[in-house]
C-alpha atoms as a printed R data frame, in Angstrom:
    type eleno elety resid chain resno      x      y       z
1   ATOM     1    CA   UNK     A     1 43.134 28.324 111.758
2   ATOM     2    CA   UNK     A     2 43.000 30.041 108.627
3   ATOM     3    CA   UNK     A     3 42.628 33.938 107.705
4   ATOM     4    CA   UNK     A     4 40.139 33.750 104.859
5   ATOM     5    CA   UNK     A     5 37.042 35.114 104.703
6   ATOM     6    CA   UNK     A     6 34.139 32.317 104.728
7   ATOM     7    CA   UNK     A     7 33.304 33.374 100.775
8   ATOM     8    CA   UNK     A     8 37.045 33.046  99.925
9   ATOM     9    CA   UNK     A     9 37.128 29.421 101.927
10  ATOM    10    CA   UNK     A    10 34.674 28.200  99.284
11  ATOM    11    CA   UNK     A    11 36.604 29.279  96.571
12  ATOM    12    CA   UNK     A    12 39.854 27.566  97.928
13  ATOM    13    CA   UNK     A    13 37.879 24.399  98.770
14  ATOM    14    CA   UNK     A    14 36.614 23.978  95.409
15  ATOM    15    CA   UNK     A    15 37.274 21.182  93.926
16  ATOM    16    CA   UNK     A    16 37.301 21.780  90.180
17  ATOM    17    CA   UNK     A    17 36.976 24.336  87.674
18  ATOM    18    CA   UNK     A    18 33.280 24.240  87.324
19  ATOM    19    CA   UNK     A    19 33.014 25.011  91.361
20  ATOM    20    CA   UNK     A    20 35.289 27.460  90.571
21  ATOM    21    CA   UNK     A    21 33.506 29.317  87.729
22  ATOM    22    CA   UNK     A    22 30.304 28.750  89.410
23  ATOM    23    CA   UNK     A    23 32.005 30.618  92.909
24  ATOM    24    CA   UNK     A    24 33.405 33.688  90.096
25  ATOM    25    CA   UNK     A    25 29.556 34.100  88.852
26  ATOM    26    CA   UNK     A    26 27.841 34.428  92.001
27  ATOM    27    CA   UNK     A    27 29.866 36.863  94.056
28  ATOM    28    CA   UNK     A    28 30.099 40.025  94.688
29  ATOM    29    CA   UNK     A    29 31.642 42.522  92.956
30  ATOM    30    CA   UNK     A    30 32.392 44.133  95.986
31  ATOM    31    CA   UNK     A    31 34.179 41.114  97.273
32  ATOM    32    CA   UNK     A    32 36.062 40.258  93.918
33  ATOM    33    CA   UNK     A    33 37.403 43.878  94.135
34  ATOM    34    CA   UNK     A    34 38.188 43.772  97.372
35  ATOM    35    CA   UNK     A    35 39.694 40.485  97.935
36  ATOM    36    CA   UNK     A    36 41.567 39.876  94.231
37  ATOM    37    CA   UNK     A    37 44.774 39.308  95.116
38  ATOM    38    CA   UNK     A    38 43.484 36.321  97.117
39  ATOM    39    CA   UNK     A    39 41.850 35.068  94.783
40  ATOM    40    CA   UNK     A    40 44.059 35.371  91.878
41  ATOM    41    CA   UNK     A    41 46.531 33.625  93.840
42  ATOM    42    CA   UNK     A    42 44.080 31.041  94.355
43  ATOM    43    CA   UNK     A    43 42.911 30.764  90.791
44  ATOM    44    CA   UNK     A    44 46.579 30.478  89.541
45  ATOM    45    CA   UNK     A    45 47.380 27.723  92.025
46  ATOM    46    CA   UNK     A    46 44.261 25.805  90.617
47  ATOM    47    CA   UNK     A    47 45.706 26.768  87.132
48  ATOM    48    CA   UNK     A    48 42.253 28.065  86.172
49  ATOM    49    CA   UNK     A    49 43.129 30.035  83.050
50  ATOM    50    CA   UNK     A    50 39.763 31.054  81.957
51  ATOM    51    CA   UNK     A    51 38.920 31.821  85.924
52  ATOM    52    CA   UNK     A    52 42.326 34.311  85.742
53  ATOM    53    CA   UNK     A    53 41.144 35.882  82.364
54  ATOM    54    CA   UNK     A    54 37.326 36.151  83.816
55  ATOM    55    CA   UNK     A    55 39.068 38.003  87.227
56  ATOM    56    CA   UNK     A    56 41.401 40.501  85.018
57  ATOM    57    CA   UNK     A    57 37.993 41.043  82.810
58  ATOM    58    CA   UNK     A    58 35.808 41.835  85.710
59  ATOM    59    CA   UNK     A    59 38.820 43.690  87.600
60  ATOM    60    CA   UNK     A    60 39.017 46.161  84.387
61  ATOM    61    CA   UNK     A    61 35.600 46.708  84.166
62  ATOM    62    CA   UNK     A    62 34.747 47.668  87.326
63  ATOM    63    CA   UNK     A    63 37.891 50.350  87.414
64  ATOM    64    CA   UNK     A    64 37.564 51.603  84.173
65  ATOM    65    CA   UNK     A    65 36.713 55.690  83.093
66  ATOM    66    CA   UNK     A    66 33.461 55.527  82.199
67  ATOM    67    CA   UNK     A    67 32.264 57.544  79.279
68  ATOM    68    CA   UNK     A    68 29.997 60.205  79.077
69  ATOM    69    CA   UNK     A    69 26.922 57.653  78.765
70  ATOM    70    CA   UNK     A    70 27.989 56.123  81.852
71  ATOM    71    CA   UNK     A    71 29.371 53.156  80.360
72  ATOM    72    CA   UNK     A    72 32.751 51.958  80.139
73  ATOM    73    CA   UNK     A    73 34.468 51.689  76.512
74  ATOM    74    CA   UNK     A    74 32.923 49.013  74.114
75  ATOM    75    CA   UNK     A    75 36.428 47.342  74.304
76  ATOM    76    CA   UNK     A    76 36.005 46.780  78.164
77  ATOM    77    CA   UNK     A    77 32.534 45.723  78.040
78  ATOM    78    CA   UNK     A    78 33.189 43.327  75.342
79  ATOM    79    CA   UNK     A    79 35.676 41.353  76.796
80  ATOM    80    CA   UNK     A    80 34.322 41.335  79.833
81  ATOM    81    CA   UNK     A    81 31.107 39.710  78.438
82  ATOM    82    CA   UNK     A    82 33.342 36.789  76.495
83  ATOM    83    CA   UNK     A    83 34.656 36.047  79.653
84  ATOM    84    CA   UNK     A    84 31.719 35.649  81.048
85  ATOM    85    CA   UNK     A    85 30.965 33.583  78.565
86  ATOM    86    CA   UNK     A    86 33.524 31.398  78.826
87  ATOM    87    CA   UNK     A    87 33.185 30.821  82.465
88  ATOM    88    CA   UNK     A    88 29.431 30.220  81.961
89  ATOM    89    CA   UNK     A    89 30.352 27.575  79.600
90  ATOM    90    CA   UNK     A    90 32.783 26.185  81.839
91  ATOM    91    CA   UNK     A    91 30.003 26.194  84.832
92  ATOM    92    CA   UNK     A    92 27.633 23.568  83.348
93  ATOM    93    CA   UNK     A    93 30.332 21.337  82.671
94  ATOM    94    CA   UNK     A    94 31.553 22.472  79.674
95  ATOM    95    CA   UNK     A    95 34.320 21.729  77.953
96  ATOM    96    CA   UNK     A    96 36.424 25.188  77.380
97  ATOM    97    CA   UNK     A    97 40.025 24.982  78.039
98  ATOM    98    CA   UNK     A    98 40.384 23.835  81.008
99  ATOM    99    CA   UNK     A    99 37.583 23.478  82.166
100 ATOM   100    CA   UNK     A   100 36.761 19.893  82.961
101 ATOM   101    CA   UNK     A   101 40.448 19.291  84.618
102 ATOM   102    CA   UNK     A   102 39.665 18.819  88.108
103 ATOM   103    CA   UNK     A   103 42.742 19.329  90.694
């Protein structure tokens, strides 16, 4: 029997990097926040570099001071959107880094 949450299950199942930047995209913030150190264990044992970098991105982000405009710095939100880029390329099957090495 194991002790992960049903979202986190899908994650570890996945079977390649795509399924794995697809999984980063669609959930919750609330549950990548809550539940990191899961799945940056995960991520690492799948060697998913770009899925790591997307996490630390997304991780900084969301704890980050925001300025007075309610945003957070222009460093912060800009490498959190390459990130996302990356994984997004890496989602459709393309071929960034890693990305097409299944496991």
């Amino acid at each position: 029997m194991t002790t992960l949450l049903p979202i986190i299950e899908e994650l570890a199942d996945a079977p390649d990097h795509a399924t794995r930047a697809r999984w980063l995209l669609a959930a919750p913030l609330a549950v990548i926040i809550r539940d990191q150190v899961t799945i940056r264990r995960l991520l690492s044992a799948a060697r998913f570099h770009e899925g790591l970098a997307y996490l630390e991105a997304e991780i900084a982000a969301l704890s980050a001071t925001r300025l007075k405009d309610g945003l957070a710095p222009i460093t912060i939100r800009s490498t959190r959107e390459y990130a996302r880029i990356g994984i997004q390329v890496i989602a459709r099957g393309g071929e960034e880094g890693s990305g097409n090495v299944p496991n």
